[in-house]
Structures are given as C-alpha cells and as structure tokens.
Legacy VTK file of the C-alpha trace (Angstrom):
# vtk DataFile Version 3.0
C-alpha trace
ASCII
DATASET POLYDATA
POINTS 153 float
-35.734 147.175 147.231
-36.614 143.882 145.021
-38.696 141.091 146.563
-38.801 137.749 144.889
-41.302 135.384 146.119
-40.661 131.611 144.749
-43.625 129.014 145.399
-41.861 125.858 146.280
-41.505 123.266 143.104
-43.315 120.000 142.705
-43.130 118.137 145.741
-43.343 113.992 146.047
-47.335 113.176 147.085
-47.532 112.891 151.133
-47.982 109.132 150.854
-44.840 108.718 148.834
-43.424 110.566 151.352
-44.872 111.955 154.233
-42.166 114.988 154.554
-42.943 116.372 150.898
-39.646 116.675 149.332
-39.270 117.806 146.274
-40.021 115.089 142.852
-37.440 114.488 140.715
-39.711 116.523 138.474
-39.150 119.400 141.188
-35.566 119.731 141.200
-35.932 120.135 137.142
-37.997 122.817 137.984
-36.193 124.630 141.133
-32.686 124.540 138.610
-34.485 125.840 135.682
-35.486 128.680 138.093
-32.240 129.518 139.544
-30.419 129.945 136.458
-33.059 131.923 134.721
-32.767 133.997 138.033
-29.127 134.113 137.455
-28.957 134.651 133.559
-31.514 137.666 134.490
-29.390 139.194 137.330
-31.342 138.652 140.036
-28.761 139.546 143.441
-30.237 138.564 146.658
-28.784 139.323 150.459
-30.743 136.407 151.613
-33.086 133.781 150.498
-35.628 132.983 153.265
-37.755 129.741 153.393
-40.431 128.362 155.593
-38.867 125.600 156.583
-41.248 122.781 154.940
-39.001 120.432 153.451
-40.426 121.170 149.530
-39.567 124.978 150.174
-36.428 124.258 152.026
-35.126 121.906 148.898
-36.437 125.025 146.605
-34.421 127.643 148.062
-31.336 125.586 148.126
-31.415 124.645 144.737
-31.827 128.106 144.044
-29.306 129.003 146.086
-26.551 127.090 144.621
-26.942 129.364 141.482
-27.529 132.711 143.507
-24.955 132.399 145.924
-26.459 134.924 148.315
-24.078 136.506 150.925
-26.409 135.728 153.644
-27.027 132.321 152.948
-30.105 130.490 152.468
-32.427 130.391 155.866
-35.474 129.350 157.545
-37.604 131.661 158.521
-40.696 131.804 160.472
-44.339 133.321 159.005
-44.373 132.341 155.812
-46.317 128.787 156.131
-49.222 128.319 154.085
-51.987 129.945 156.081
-49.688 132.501 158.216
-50.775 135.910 158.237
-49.472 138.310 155.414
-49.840 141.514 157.446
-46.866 140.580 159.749
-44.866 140.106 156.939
-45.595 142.985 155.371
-45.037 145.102 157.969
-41.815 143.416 158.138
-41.157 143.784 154.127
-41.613 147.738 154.972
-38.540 147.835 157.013
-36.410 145.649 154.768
-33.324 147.758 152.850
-31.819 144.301 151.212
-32.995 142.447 147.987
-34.545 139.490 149.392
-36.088 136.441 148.174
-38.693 134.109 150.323
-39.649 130.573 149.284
-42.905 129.423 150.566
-46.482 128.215 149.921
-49.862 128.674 148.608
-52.467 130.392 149.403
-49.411 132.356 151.018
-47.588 133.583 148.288
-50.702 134.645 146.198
-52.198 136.365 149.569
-48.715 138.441 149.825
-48.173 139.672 146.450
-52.172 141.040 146.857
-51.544 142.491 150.273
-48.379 144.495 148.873
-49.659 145.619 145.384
-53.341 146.053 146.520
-53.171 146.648 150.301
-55.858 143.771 150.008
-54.822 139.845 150.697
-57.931 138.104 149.387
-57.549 139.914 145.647
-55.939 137.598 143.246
-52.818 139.460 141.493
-50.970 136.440 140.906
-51.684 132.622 140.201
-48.329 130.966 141.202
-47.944 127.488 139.662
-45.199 125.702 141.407
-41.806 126.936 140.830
-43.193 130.773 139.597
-41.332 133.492 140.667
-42.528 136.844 140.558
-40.505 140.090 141.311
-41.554 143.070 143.197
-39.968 146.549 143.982
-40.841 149.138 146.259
-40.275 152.168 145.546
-41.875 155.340 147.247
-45.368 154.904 146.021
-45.445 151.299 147.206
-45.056 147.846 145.488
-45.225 147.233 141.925
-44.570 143.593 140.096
-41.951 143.972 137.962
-41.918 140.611 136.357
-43.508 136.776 136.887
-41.878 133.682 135.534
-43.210 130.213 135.766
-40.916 127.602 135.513
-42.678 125.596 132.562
-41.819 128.355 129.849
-38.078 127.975 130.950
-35.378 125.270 129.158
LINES 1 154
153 0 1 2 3 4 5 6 7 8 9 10 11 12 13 14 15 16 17 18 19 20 21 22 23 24 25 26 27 28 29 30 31 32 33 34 35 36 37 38 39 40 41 42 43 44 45 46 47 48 49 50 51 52 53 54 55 56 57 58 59 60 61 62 63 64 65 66 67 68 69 70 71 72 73 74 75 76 77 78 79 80 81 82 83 84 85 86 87 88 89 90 91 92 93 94 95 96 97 98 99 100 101 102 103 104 105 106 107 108 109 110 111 112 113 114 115 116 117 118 119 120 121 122 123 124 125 126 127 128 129 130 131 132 133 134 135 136 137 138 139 140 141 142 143 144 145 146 147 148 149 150 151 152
C-alpha cells in the first residue's frame, strides 16, 4: 500500500478570512502538486481531508488532476492536534492507495509514528503544499519520496 500525506497549501490569514481558504498563492501551489502527482503516477482510491476549509480546497484541487474513483472526502481524525495512534491503527488495515490532506503538527506527528513507531521524532518538515509518500510493506513503513511544492513549475 502507498500513503500520501499532503499538508494543506497556503491559506488566506484568519483576519482576511476567518474560514482559512486557500490564497491565491495556495491554489498555485495545490495545482503544481497535483500534476507533479499526476506526471509521477501517483493512483489513489480516495483522497481524505479533514474538513478545514484550507485542506478541503487542497484535496480538491488535487483531485481534479487525480481523479480518484472514490472521490475526494472528509474525514474525521486528522485535525491538527488529533491523535496519530488512531489513525495508524486505522492505516494498518487499509488495502487501497490512499492520500489524506491535513495539518501540522499532524502530518509531521504521523509520518514519525509510522516510520519510527514514535510521534514526537521529527522525520519530516512539511512546508505547505509537501507531499511525502509512504509504503508499507511487511517490515513496516518506509518514505519513498517527499516533494515540496516550491521546487515544482
């Protein structure tokens, strides 16, 4: 199985507007993402967001270039502080290539808990729009690859 975990582009500030959606600067980045994802093969079932308008706005973007069968969804357990343990039990059981949008410290506290079976140790820095790819295989997780949107056209 691959995982891809997106953090959520650049989002307007909170007093711009109080929902967060993405800056124009944001979409730039979410589109540069999904066709790099595309151009490099990446196949999901499902892309799975957390429902805050920045990730939501992500993950569609994305979407548009990924098509996945499943759609694009909300999901719950994937804000910014949630706990990584549920969703890594719930990775475990997971046969489909999947891809979650979400949040720091999140995303950073995931990628440790799968690679390292440790949350708090820092295998990735994700800037905003970074994507960084994961497989399990019988041994556990390994990161395959990390992108950040600001070395893409």
């Amino acid at each position: 199985m691959k995982l891809y975990l997106v953090r959520h582009a650049d989002p307007k500030s909170e007093a711009e507007d109080p929902e967060r959606s993405l800056s124009e600067l944001g979409e730039r980045q979410a589109d540069r993402v999904g066709r790099f994802a595309l151009d490099a093969g990446v196949r999901v079932n499902q892309i799975r967001h957390s429902g805050k308008k920045r990730a939501e706005e992500t993950a569609e973007i994305i979407g548009k270039h990924l098509s996945p069968p499943k759609g694009v969804v909300p999901i719950s357990g994937i804000a910014p502080m949630d706990d990584v343990l549920h969703a890594a039990e719930t990775l475990a059981s997971e046969e489909d290539d999947v891809m979650l949008v979400g949040h720091l410290p999140f995303m950073n506290r995931l990628v440790s808990q799968l690679v390292f079976g440790i949350p708090d140790c820092a295998a990735v820095d994700f800037p905003k729009a970074g994507m960084v790819c994961l497989i399990r295989e019988t041994g556990g997780w390994t990161i395959d690859w990390f992108v950040s949107s600001s070395i893409l056209p």
